[in-house]
C-alpha positions in Angstrom: 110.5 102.5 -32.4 113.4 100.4 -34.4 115.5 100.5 -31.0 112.3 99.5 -28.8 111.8 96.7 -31.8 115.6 95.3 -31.4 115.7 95.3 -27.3 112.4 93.2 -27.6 114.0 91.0 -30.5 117.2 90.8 -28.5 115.2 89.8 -24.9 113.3 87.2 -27.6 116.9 85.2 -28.4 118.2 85.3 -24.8 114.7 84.0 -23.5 114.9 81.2 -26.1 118.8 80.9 -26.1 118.2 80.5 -22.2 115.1 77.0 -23.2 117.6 75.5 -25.5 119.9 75.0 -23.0 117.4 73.6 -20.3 116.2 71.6 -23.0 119.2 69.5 -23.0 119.1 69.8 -27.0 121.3 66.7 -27.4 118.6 64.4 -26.2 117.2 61.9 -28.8 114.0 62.2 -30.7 112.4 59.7 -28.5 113.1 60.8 -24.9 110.2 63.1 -24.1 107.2 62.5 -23.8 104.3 64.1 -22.5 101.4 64.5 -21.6 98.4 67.2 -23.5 97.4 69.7 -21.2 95.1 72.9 -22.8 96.7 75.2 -20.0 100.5 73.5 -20.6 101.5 77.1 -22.8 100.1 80.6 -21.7 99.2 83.1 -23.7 100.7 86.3 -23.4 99.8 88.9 -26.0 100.7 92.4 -24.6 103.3 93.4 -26.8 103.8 93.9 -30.5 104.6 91.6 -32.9 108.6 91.3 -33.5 109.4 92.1 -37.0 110.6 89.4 -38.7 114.4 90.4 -39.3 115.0 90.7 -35.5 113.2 87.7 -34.6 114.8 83.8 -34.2 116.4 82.6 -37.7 114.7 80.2 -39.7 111.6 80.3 -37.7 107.2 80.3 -38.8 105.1 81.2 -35.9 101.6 82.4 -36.0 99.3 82.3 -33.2 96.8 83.2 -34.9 95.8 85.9 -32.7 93.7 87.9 -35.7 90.6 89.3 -35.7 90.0 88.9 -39.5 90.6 87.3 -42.4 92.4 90.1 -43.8 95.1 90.2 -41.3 96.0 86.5 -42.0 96.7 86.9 -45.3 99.2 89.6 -45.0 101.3 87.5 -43.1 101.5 84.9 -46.1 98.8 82.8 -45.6 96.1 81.7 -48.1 92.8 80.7 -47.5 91.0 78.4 -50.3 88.4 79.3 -52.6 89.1 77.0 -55.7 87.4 73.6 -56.3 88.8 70.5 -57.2 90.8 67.2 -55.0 90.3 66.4 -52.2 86.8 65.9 -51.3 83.1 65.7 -52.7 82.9 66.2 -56.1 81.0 69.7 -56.7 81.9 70.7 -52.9 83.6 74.5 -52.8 85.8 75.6 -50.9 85.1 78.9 -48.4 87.0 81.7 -47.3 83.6 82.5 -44.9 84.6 78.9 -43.2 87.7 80.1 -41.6 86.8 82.1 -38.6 88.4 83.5 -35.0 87.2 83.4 -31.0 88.6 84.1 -27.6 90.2 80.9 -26.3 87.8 79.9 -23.4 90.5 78.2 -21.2 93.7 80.4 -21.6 93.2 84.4 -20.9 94.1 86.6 -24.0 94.5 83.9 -26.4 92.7 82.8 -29.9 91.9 80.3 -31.7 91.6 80.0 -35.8 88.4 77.7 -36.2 87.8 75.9 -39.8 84.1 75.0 -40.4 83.1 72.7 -43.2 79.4 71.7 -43.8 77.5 69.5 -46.1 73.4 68.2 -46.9 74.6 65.2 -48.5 75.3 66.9 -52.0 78.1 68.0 -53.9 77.0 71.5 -54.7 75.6 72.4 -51.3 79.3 70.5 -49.7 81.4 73.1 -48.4 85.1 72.7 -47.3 87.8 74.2 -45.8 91.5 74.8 -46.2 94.5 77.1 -45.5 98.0 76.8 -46.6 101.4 78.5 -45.7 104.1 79.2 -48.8 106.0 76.9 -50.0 109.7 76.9 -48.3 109.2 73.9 -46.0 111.6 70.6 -46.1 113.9 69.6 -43.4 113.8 70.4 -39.7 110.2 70.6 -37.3 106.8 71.3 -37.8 104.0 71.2 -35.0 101.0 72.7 -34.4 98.4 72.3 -31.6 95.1 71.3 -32.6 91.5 70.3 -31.4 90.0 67.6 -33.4 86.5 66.6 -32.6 84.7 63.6 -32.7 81.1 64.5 -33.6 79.6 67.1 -35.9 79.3 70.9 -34.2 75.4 70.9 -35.7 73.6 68.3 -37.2 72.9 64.6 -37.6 76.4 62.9 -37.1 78.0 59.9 -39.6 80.0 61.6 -42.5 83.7 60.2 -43.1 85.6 63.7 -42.3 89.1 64.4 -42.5 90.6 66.7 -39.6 94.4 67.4 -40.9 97.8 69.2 -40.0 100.0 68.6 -43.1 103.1 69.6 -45.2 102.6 69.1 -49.2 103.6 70.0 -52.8 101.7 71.1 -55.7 100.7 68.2 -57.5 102.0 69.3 -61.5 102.0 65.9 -63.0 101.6 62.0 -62.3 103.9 60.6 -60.2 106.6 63.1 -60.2 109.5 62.3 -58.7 109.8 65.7 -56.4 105.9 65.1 -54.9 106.7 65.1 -51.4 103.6 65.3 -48.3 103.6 64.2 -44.9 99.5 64.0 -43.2 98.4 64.1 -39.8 94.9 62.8 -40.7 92.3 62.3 -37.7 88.9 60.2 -39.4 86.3 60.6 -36.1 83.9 58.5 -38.4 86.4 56.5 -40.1 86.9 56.2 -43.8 89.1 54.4 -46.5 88.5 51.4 -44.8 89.5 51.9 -41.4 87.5 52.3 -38.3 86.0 55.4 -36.4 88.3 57.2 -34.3 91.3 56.3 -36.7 94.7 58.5 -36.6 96.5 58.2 -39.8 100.2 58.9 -40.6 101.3 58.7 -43.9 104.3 60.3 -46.0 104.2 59.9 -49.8 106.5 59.2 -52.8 104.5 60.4 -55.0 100.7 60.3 -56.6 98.5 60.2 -59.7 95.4 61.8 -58.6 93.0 60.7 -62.1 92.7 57.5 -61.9 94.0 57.2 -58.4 97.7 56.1 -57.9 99.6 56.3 -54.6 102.9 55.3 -53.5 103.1 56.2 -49.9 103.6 54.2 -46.5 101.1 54.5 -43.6 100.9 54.2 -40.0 97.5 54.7 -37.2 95.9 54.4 -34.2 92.7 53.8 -33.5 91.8 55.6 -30.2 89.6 58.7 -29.5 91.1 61.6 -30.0 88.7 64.4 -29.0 90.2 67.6 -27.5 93.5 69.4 -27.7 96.6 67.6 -29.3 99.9 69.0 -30.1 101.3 67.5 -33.4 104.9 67.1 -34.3 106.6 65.9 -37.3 110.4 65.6 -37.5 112.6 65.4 -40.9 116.3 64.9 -40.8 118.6 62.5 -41.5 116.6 60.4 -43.6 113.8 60.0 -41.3 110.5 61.4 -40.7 108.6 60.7 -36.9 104.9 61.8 -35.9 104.4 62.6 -32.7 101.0 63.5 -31.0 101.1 64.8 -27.7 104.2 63.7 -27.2 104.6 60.2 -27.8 105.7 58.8 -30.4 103.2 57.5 -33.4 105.0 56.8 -37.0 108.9 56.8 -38.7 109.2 56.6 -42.4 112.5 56.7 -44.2 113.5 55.7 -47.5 112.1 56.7 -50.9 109.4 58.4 -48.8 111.4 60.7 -47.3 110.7 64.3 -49.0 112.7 65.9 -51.7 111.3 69.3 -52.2 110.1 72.3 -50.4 106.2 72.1 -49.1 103.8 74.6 -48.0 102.4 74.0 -44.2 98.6 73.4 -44.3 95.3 72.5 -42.7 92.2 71.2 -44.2 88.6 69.6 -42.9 86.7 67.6 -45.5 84.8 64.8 -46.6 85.9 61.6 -48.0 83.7 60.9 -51.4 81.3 58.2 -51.2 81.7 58.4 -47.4 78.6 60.7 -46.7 75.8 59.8 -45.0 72.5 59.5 -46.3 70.0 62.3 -45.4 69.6 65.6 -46.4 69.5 67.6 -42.9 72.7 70.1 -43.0 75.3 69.2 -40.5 78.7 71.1 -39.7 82.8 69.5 -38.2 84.9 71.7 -36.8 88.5 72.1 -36.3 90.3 74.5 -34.3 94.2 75.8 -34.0 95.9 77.4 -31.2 99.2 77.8 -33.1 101.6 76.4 -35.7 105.5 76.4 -35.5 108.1 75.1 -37.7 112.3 75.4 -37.4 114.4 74.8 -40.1 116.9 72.5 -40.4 116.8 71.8 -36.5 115.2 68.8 -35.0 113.3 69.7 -31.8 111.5 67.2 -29.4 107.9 67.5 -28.6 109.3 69.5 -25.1 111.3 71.5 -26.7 108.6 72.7 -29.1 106.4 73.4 -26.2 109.5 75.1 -24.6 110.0 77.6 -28.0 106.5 78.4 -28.4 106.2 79.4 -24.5 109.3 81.5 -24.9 107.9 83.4 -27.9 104.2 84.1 -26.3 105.7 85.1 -23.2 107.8 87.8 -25.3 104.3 89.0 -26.7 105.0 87.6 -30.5 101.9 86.8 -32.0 103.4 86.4 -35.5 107.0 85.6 -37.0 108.4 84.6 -40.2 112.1 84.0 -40.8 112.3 81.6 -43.1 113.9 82.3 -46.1 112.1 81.9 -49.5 113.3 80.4 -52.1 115.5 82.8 -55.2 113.3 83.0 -56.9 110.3 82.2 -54.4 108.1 79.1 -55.6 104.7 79.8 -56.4 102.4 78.4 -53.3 98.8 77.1 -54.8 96.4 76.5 -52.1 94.5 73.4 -54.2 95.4 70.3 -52.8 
C-alpha cells in the first residue's frame, strides 16, 4: 500500500510540476483573468486520498468531498458551536448548519453547504461558521464559492454576510499582531452600503467592545449570484482580491498581516439589520473547494490549473503545511 501511496504522490508532483510550467509562473499578478464557469474544473474522485507527507509541500486542499461531519474534522477542521461576535446578539452557532450534497453540475463531486436561519430574534438566530488551524500568512488562498442573493426559504430582507476569510484570534484591543483579510458578499446590503455589495477589507487591528477598527476597504456593487472563485494574494508587502479572476482590491502598508491566520467561512447576520417579522427564513452558502500555497504567489489561472491537477489525481484531501513548534491554538470564535 506505502509503494501504491508514493507512485500516486509521485504521478501528483509530475502532473503539477508539468501546470507550473504551462502556467508561465513568471507572469505578473495581474495578467489573467477569467472568466467563472461551474464546469471550468472536473471532479475526479476515484482514487484515495494522498497522504499528506507524499503530497505537494506547503499545500491545504480539501474538497470537501465528505459525507459527514465527523470526517471533516479529522482533517483539522472546526465547525462552531460557541456564541459570541459577529452577529445577533443571543444568535448560536450550529454544528447541524453545516451540511453535504452531490454537486448537480459536475459528476462525482460535492459540495459543503452552510445554512444559517433566523425569526427575527436573538435566541431563535442561528449561524454558521468553520475555520481551518491557524498556520496561514504569506503566499495564496482561494476558494470557490456560491453566494446567493435571496434567502433558500422564507420572506427575503435581512443584511447577511456570505464570507471566505483569513483571521486571528482576537486576545486583546488593538493588538498589534491582529491580522484578517474578508471576502464579504452583503446580497441585502448592510453597514451602510447597498444590496448586492462585495466588500474587501484587510485589518490592522480591532477593539470589538465598544467598536474600534483600523482597516482599509474596497467593493463593488454588482450581483453576484452563482459560482465565484475567490483569490487573495500576500507577498511582498501587498495583498490583491480577486473574484473570478479579475482583479478587485490591493492593500499594503500597516495592513498588511503580521501573524499566522486560520482559513475560514462564515454566514450571518449583521445586528440591527434584520428585518421585521417573525416568519422563519434561511441563506445559504455553498463551497466546492478551498486551496492555499505557502509562500508562493499563484494567479487566478494557475490556481484553477493546481486544483485541476490535484482532482484529476483523485485527491480529495491534503495538508502539508507545516504547523507552527509549538502549534498555535486555533479558536473557531470570531
Amino acid at each position: 500500500m506505502k509503494s501504491i501511496h508514493r507512485l500516486i504522490g509521485r504521478s501528483i508532483l509530475f502532473v503539477l510540476l508539468m501546470n507550473a510550467c504551462a502556467a508561465q509562473g513568471d507572469l505578473p499578478a495581474t495578467a489573467l483573468h477569467q472568466t467563472e464557469t461551474s464546469t471550468s474544473i472536473p471532479a475526479v474522485i476515484s482514487s484515495p486520498t494522498v497522504p499528506p507527507a507524499e503530497g505537494p509541500a506547503n499545500t491545504l486542499f480539501d474538497d470537501f468531498q465528505y459525507s459527514t461531519r465527523d470526517e471533516m474534522t479529522l482533517n483539522g477542521w472546526i465547525i462552531r458551536t460557541q456564541a459570541g461576535w459577529p452577529g445577533i446578539p443571543g444568535a448560536v452557532f450550529r454544528s447541524e448548519n453545516v451540511s453535504f450534497l452531490d454537486d448537480t453540475e459536475i459528476p462525482n463531486s460535492r459540495l459543503l453547504r452552510m445554512t444559517s436561519s433566523t425569526d427575527g430574534s436573538g435566541g431563535n438566530t442561528s449561524q454558521t461558521q468553520i475555520c481551518h488551524q491557524r498556520k496561514y500568512l504569506e503566499g495564496t488562498y482561494a476558494a470557490r464559492v456560491y453566494f446567493r442573493n435571496e434567502p433558500s426559504s422564507g420572506p427575503d430582507g435581512d443584511q447577511v454576510v456570505e464570507t471566505f476569510y483569513a483571521i486571528t484570534p482576537y486576545e486583546e484591543p488593538f493588538k498589534p499582531e491582529y491580522s484578517e483579510m474578508d471576502f464579504e458578499y452583503l446580497p441585502n446590503g448592510g453597514w451602510g452600503l447597498e444590496p448586492m455589495t462585495f466588500a474587501f477589507t484587510t485589518w490592522e487591528t480591532v477593539r470589538i467592545e465598544p467598536w474600534s477598527a483600523d482597516n482599509t476597504s474596497d467593493w463593488q456593487v454588482e450581483n453576484f449570484d452563482g459560482w465565484h472563485t475567490l483569490v487573495v494574494q500576500v507577498m511582498d508587502g501587498t495583498v490583491r482580491y480577486y473574484v473570478s479572476g479579475k482583479l478587485t482590491a490591493e492593500h499594503s502598508g500597516n495592513y498588511y498581516p503580521d501573524a499566522p491566520m486560520s482559513i475560514n467561512f462564515n454566514l450571518w447576520f449583521i445586528n440591527g439589520g434584520l428585518m421585521d417579522s417573525h416568519d422563519v427564513r434561511s441563506y445559504q452558502e455553498d463551497i466546492d473547494w478551498v486551496y492555499h500555497e505557502a509562500g508562493v504567489l499563484l494567479t487566478p489561472e494557475q490556481v484553477n490549473q493546481k486544483v485541476r491537477a490535484l482532482r484529476e489525481a483523485g485527491v480529495m484531501f491534503l495538508d502539508t503545511v507545516p504547523a507552527g513548534v509549538p502549534a498555535l491554538e486555533s479558536p473557531c470564535d470570531l
